[in-house]
N, C-alpha and C positions, 0 to 999 in steps of 0.2 A: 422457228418456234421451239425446236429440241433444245437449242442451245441458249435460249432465255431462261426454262425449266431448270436447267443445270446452273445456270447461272443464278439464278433464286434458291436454287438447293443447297448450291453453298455456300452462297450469305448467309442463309437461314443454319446452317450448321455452323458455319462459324460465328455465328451469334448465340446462337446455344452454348458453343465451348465456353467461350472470352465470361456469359454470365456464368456459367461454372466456375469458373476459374477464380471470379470475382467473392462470390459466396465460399467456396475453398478458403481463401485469404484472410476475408473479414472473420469466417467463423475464427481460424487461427490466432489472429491479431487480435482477436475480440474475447478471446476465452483466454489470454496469456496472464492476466492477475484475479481470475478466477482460484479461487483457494488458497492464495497467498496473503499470508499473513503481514500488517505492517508492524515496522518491528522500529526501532533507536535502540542503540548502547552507547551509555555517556557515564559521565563520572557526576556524584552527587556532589553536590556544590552546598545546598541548605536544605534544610527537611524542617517543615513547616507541621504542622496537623492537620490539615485537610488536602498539602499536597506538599511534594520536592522542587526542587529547584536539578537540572541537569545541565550538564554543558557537553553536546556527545565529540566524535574525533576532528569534526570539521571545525569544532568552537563555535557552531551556534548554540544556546542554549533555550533549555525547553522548559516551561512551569507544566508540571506533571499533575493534574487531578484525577480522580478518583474516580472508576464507575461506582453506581451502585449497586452493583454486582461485581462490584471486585470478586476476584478470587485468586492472590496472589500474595505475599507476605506481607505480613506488617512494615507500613513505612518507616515504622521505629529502628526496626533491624538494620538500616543500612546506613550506620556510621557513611561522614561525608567523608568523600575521598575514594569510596568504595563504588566499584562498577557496575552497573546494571542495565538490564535489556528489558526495555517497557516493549509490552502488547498493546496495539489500540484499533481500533474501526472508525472510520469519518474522518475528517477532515483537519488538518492542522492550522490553529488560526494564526494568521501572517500577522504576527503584533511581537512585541521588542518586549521581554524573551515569547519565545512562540508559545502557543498553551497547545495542548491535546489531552484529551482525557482516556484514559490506561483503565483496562480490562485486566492486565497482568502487570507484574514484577517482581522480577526476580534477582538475583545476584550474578552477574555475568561473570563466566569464567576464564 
């Protein structure tokens, strides 16, 4: 009878750890693009008036629109040719060139 007790005692402890362990990980793995920002730097290609045109290092390129809450420089400002690093939140749409819409832009250095 002793040694069933002990024998439930430390299953039951070792199943306590292993879920610890488990929640350890996940919180880890799960909190890593917690407060990261997503970012592109490409070279402008065309500059439109409601968006750009980008091509960043990999040569895919991106159509850049606008929040409406931008808060980042005038699109005008950035002769083609010249480098920049878009800010954006959500999702980027898989279409030929890709679109995302920018919260920021700036002039990469």
């Amino acid at each position: 009878m002793q040694s069933k007790k002990k024998i439930a005692i430390g299953i039951s402890v070792s199943i306590l750890l292993l879920a610890i362990v488990l929640v350890v990980l996940y919180m880890k793995l799960g909190k890593s693009d917690v407060g990261k920002e997503n970012t592109i730097v490409g070279t402008v290609l065309e500059i439109k008036e409601s968006n750009i045109l980008i091509r960043d290092e990999t040569g895919a390129e991106y159509v850049v629109f606008l929040e409406s809450d931008y808060n980042g420089e005038e699109i005008g400002t950035f002769p083609e040719g010249s480098r920049v690093r878009i800010w954006f939140a959500g999702e980027i749409a898989e279409t030929y060139p890709m679109q995302v819409t920018a919260y920021r832009i700036e002039k990469d250095s």
